[in-house]
Kinemage of the C-alpha trace (Angstrom):
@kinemage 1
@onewidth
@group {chain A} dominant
@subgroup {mainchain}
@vectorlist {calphas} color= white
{ca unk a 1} P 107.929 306.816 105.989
{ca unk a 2} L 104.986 308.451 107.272
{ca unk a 3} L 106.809 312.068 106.355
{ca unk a 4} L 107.346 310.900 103.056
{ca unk a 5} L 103.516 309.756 102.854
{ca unk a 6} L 103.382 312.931 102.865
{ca unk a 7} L 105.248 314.698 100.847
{ca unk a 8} L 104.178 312.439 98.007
{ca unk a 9} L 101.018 313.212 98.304
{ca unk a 10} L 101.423 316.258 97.687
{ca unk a 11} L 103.850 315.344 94.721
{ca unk a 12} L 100.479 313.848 92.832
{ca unk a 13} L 98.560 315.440 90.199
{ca unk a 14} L 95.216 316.675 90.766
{ca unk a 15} L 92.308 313.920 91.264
{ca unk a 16} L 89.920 313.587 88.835
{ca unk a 17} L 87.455 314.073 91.816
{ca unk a 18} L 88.511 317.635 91.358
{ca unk a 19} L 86.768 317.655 87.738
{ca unk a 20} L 82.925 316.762 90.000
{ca unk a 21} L 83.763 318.937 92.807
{ca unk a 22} L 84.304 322.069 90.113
{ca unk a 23} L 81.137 321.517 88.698
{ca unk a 24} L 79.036 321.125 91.857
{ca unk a 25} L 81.096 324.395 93.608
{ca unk a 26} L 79.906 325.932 90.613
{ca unk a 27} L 83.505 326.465 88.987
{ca unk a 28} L 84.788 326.704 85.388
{ca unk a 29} L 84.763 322.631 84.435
{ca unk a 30} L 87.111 322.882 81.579
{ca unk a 31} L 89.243 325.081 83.272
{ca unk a 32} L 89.467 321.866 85.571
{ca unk a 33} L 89.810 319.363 83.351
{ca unk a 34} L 92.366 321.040 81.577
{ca unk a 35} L 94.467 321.454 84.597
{ca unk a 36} L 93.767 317.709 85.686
{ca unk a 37} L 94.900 316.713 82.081
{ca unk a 38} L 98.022 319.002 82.090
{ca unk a 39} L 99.190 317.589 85.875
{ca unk a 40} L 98.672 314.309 85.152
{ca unk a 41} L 100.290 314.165 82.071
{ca unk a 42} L 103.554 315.993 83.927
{ca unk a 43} L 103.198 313.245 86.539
{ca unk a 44} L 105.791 310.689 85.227
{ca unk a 45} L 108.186 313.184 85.145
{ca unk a 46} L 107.386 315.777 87.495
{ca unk a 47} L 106.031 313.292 90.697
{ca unk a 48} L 109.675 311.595 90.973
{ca unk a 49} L 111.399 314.457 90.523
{ca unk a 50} L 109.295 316.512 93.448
{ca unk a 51} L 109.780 313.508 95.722
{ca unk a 52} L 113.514 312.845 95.307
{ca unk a 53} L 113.987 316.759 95.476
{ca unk a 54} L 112.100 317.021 98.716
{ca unk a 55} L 112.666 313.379 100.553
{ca unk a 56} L 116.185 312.369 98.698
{ca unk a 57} L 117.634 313.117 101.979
{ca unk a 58} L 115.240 311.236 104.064
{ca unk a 59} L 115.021 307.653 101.575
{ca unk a 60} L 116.860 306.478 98.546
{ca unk a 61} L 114.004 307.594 95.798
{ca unk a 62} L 114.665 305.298 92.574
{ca unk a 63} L 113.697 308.432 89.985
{ca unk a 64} L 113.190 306.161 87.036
{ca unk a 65} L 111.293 303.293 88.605
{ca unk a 66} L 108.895 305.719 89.881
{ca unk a 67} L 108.742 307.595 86.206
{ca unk a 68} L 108.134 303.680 85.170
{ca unk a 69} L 105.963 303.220 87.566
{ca unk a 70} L 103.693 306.323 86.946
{ca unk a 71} L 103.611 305.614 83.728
{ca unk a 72} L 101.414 301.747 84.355
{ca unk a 73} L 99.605 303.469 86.787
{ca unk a 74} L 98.120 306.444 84.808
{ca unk a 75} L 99.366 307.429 81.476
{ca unk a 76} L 99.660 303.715 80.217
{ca unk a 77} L 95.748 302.779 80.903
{ca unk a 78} L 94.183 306.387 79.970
{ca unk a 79} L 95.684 305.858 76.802
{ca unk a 80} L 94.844 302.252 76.488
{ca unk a 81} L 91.291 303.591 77.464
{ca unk a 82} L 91.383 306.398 74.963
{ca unk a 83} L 92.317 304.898 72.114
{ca unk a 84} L 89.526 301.911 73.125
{ca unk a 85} L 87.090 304.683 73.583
{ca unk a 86} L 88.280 306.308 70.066
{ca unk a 87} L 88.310 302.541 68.239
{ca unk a 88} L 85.145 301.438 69.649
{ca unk a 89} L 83.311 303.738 71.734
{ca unk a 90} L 80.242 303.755 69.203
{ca unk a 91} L 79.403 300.297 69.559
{ca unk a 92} L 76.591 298.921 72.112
{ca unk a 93} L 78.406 296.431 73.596
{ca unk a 94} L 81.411 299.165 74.634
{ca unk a 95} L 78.649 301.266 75.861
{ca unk a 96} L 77.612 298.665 78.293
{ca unk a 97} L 80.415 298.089 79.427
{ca unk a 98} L 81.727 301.476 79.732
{ca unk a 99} L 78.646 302.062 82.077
{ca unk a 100} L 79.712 299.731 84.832
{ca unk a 101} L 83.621 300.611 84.747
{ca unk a 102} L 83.002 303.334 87.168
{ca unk a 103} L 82.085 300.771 89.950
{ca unk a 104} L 84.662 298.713 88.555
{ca unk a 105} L 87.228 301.519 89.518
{ca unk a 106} L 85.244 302.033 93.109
{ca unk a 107} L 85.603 298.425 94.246
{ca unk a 108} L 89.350 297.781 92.673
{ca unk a 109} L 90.629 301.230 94.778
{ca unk a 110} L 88.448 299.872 97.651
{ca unk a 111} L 90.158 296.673 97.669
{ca unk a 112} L 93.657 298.402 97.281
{ca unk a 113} L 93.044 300.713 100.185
{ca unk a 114} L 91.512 297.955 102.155
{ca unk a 115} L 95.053 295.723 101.627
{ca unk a 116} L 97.139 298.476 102.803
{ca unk a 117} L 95.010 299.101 105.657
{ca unk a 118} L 94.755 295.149 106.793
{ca unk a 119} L 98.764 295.237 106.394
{ca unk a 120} L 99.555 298.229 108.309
{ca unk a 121} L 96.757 297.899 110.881
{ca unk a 122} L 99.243 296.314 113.310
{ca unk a 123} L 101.912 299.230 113.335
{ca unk a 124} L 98.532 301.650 114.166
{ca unk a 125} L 97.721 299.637 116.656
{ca unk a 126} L 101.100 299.798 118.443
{ca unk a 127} L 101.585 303.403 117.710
{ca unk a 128} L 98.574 304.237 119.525
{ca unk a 129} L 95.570 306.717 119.424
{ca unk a 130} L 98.288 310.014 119.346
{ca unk a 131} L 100.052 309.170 116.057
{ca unk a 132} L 96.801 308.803 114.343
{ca unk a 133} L 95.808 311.856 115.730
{ca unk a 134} L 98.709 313.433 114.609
{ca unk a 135} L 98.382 312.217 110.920
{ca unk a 136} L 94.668 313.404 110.812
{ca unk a 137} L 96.282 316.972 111.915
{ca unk a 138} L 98.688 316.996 109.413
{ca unk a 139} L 96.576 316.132 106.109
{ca unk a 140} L 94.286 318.405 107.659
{ca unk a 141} L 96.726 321.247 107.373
{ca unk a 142} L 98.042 319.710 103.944
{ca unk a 143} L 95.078 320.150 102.483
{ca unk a 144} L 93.386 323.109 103.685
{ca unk a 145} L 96.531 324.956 103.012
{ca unk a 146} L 96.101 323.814 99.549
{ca unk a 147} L 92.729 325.280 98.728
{ca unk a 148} L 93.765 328.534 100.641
{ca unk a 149} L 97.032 328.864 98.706
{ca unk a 150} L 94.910 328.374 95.216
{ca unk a 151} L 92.127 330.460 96.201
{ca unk a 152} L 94.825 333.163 96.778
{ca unk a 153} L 96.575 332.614 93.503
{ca unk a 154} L 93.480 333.089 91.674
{ca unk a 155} L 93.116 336.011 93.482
{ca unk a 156} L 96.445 337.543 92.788
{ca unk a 157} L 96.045 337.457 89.333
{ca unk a 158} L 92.453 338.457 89.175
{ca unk a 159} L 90.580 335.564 88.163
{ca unk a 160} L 86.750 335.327 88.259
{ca unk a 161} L 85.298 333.564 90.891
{ca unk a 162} L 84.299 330.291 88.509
{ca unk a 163} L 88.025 330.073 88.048
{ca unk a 164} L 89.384 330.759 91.708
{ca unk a 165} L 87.046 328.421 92.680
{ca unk a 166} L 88.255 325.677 90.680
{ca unk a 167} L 91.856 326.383 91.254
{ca unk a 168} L 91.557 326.002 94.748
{ca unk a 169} L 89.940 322.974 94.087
{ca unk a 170} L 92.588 321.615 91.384
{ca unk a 171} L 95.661 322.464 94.202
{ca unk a 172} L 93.878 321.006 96.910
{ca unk a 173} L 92.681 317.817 95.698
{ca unk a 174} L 95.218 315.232 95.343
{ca unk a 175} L 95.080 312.350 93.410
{ca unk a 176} L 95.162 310.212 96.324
{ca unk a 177} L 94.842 306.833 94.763
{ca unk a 178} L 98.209 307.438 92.705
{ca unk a 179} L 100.137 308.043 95.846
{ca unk a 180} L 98.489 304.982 97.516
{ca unk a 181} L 99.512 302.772 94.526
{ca unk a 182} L 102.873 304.551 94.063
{ca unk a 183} L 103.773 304.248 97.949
{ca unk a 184} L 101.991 300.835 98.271
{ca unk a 185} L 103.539 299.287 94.939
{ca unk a 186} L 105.967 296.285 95.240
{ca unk a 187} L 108.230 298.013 92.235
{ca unk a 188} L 108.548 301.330 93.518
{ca unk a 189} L 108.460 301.809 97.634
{ca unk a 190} L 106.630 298.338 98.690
{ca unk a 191} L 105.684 300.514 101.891
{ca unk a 192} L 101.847 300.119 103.338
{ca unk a 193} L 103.105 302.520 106.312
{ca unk a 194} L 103.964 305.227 103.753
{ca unk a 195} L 100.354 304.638 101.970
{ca unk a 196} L 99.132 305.469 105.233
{ca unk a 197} L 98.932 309.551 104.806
{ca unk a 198} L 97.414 309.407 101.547
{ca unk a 199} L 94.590 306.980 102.952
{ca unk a 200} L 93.503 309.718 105.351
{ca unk a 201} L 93.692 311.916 102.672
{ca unk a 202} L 91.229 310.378 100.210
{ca unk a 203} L 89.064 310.286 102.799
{ca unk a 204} L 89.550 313.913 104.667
{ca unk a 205} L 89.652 316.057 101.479
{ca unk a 206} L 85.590 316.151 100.369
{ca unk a 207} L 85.303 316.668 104.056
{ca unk a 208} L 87.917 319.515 104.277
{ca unk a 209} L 86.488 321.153 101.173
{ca unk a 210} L 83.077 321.549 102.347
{ca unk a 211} L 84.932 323.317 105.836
{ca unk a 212} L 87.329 325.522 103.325
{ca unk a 213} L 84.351 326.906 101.643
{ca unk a 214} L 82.997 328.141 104.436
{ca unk a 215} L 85.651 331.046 104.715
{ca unk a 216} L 86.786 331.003 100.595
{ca unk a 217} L 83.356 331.017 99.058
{ca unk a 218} L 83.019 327.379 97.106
{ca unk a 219} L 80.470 325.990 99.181
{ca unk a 220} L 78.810 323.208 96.537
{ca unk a 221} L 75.462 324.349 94.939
C-alpha cells in the first residue's frame, strides 16, 4: 500500500500551493494557475487512469469510483464555489465569509491528516524507525526529481526563466491533500497506510523546494 501511496501521489494534479510558491520564486503566476487549472480539471479522468495503469498489477483500482470520487473531492466544490462566488461574491456578507474559508480549509485538512495519522500510528510504530526512514527517502527523491525533471523541460524548449521556474514548481508540487482524501476515503481505497506517503509529502515538499533551488535557481525572493 505504501508503493501505491506513492504512485498516487504522483498521479495528483498540481497543488494550488504551487500558484504561492510561483509568485514568491518569482515565476510567471498565470502561467501557474493555468497549469493548476488545466491538471486539475484532467484529474477525474486522468488520476484513475495513471493509477490503474501503473498499480493495476499491484491492487484492484476501481477506475470509476475513483473518477466519482475525484469528482466530490475537487471539481464538484470548485464549481459549487465558483458559481457561489459568481452569484454572490459582491455582497458583504459573502465577503466575510469568504475571508475566513481559508482557515476553514487549514483546520478541516488538519483534522483529516491528523485522523489518518491517529489510525495508522500503530502500524509505524511496529514497523519501526527504518521504514519511516525509508518513506522520508523516497518522497524525497519523488519530489526533487520532479522539480529537476520540470526545470529541464523548460529548458529543452527554451523557456524564460519566470516560466522554468514555475514549471518546476507546477511538476513538483503535488496536490497532496487529494491523494490523502483519495487514499484515505471510505468509497475509494479506505486505506490510512496508503495516505501515509502523501502525508510526508505535504509536509517535505516546501522543504525540498527551498533545497532544489539551491542548484536550479528558484530560491523564493
Amino acid at each position: 500500500y505504501l508503493s501505491i501511496g506513492i504512485i498516487l501521489v504522483g498521479c495528483c494534479p498540481g497543488g494550488v500551493s504551487s500558484n504561492i510558491m510561483s509568485y514568491l520564486c518569482r515565476g510567471d503566476v498565470a502561467y501557474s494557475v493555468g497549469m493548476t487549472t488545466a491538471s486539475t480539471l484532467l484529474a477525474p479522468l486522468m488520476t484513475p487512469l495513471l493509477v490503474w495503469w501503473l498499480a493495476d498489477t499491484r491492487i484492484e483500482v476501481d477506475v470509476a469510483g475513483m473518477f466519482r470520487g475525484i469528482l466530490l473531492i475537487t471539481l464538484i466544490p470548485v464549481g459549487i464555489g465558483f458559481l457561489t462566488n459568481t452569484m454572490i461574491g459582491k455582497k458583504k456578507t459573502f465577503k466575510n465569509i469568504q475571508s475566513i474559508m481559508p482557515g476553514v480549509s487549514v483546520t478541516c485538512l488538519a483534522l483529516i491528516v491528523g485522523g489518518v495519522v491517529a489510525q495508522v500510528t500503530p502500524q509505524l510504530v511496529n514497523s519501526g524507525a527504518e521504514l519511516f526512514l525509508l518513506m522520508l527517502c523516497v518522497v524525497f527523491l519523488h519530489n526533487t526529481l520532479g522539480y529537476a525533471t520540470g526545470y529541464w523541460i523548460g529548458n529543452l524548449f527554451g523557456f524564460n526563466t519566470a516560466k522554468k521556474r514555475t514549471i518546476s514548481i507546477e511538476v513538483g508540487m503535488q496536490n497532496a491533500a487529494q491523494a490523502i482524501a483519495i487514499a484515505s476515503s471510505p468509497f475509494i481505497f479506505n486505506s490510512g497506510e496508503m495516505a501515509i506517503p502523501a502525508i510526508i509529502y505535504a509536509l517535505l515538499m516546501n522543504v525540498i523546494l527551498l533545497i532544489a533551488g539551491t542548484f536550479m535557481d528558484v530560491t523564493p525572493a
